[in-house]
Steps between C-alpha positions, in 0.01 A plus 500: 500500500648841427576730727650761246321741217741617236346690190644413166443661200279272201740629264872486562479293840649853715369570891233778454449772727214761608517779264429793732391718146377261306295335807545136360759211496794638267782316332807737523668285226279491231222758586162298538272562764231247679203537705484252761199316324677448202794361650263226674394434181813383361627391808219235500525390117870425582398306813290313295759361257748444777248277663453275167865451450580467928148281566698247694691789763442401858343839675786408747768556294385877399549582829776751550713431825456764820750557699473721844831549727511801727222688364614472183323332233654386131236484196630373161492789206284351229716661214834367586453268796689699704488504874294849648529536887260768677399514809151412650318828428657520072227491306632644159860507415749350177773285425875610609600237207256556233326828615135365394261663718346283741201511756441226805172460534456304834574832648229661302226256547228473762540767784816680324300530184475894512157644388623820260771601359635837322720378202802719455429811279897581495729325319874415616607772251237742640673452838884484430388829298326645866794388670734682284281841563516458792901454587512801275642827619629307820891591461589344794320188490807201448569378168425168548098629518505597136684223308278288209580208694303629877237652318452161262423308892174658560244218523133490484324353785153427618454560832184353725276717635200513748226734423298560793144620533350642815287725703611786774291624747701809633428742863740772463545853795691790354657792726430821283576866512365802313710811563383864474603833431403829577641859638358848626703851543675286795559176476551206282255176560549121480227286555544136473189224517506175575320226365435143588415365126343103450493359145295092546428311153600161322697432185548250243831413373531284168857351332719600769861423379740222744788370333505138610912413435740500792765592222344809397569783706176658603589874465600432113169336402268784698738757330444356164099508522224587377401212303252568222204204640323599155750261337481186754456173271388162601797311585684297229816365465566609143582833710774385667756383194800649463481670870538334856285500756496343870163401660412647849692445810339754726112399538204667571507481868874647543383760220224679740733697655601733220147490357342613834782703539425732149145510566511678834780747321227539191231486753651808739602698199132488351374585796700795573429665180207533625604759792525819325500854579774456824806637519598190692397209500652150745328163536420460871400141453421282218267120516525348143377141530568329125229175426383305263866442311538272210748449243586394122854306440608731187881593272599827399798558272799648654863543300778459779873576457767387812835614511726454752749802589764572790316242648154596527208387197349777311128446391329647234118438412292555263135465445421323159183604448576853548890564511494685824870399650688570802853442684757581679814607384849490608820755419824414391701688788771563239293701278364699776831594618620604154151687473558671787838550428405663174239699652746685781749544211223715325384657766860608566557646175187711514641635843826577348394679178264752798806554659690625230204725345 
């Protein structure tokens, strides 16, 4: 029984991937494109003549050998027969002998079969291209940052998400004041009110966004949000060709947390828009009681690049739906010396040419 789904092209037998413009299965070698249905189609004529000529096979013997040793697991590449390890949670990934994109579907079956997807909308081009715009202009940012070969790393991924849906029924107390002024032919006057102000109601929440990897650093994926929900597709694997992806290792229950957490934020921010008029305006107390919480198992697109520097990893993500990107950066402490260097040279000049005037 197979464990592995590799997409092959009808034509000249090359791995297919998503095309992110084309929205179908392409063929980067010779150019076709395939919906999903049609590749069924062949797929089963072919089984069908396979099955005349192999009648006698023993089901046994199609079975592809599992192995599991510390969390590891090894899956056999359907294109060259080479071995691909991933760990527990890899769900899409390829070859390191053949490069044929390959997805392992017992970690996308059942419970770990997400609901939606968003298929990528940038390309790997698109984002090497974003990258490049945005190491622009940064003079002191090392060399290594900019080279063909850093840029060329930057991988798509699919990471799990939870989308939560709830209601909050909120009790906030504001401390206000409301200053005035006034004068006569004597004096100035300052007269400050105070105000206790109350603001009760409920609200509903809908597709609140909890990345659901331990290996995804949670301030990168809020950062890279929104994600446009307008464009969530039922899940299908055909999406995940030619990109990785690792199924959820952080469930629902351990999610809460954050989820809770950015509804009260969202919650006490509504609510104080309310309070207008004030020239101050302090929460004295706040009851927000979230209920009724579910959730939908969902993948958003993400392009992530690592690089490892002085020791430390840089991260850079990017949202491939919309291209919205962020990271951190590191200087080249050479550069900024000779900067600065160059800089207090100038500056020297300038002071020398005053003098003489």
């Amino acid at each position: 029984m197979e464990d592995t789904i590799a997409y092959k092209c009808p034509c000249c037998g090359a791995a297919l991937v998503w095309g992110s413009k084309e929205q179908e299965l392409v063929c980067e070698y010779c150019d076709n494109t395939f919906t999903e249905a049609q590749l069924k189609e062949i797929l089963e004529e072919e089984n069908k003549k396979v099955q005349e000529v192999n009648a006698a096979w023993n089901e046994e013997e199609q079975e592809q050998e599992e192995i599991q040793l510390n969390g590891m697991k090894v899956h056999i590449c359907q294109s060259c027969g080479g071995e691909i390890i991933g760990d527990e949670n890899s769900v899409a990934t390829e070859c390191v002998y053949c490069g044929s994109p390959t997805i392992l579907t017992e970690n996308i079956s059942g419970v770990n079969r997400p609901k939606y997807i968003i298929p990528f909308k940038m390309d790997k081009k698109t984002a090497k291209e974003r990258l490049k715009e945005f190491y622009k202009g940064k003079r002191l940012l090392p060399k290594e940052f900019s080279n063909k070969k850093h840029i060329d790393s930057i991988k798509g991924v699919y990471v799990p998400f939870w989308l939560f849906d709830c209601d909050a029924d909120a009790d906030i107390t504001y401390k206000a004041n409301r200053t005035h002024f006034w004068s006569d032919s004597n004096y100035d006057y300052t007269k400050t009110d105070h105000y206790m102000l109350k603001r009760k109601g409920k609200l509903s929440f809908e597709k609140i966004p909890v990345d659901a990897s331990s290996k995804m650093d949670d301030k990168y994926m809020d950062s890279i949000e929104p994600f446009d929900y307008n464009q969530l597709e039922e899940f299908s694997e055909k999406y995940l060709t030619g990109y990785y992806a690792d199924k959820y290792d952080v469930d629902i229950k351990a999610s809460e947390p954050r989820a809770n957490e950015r509804v009260k934020r969202s919650t006490e921010d509504k609510f104080r828009s309310s309070v207008k008029g004030y020239e101050s305006v302090i929460a004295d107390s706040s009851r927000i009681n979230v209920k009724n919480g579910k959730a939908e198992y969902v993948m958003f697109p993400v392009w992530i690049l690592n690089k490892k520097y002085k020791d430390k990893i840089y991260t850079f993500a990017m949202n491939g739906q919309t291209g919205k990107l962020v990271g951190e950066l590191p200087i080249d402490k050479c550069k900024a010396r000779k900067y600065l260097f160059g800089i207090t040279a100038v500056i020297f000049i300038i002071l020398q040419i005053f003098v003489w005037i």
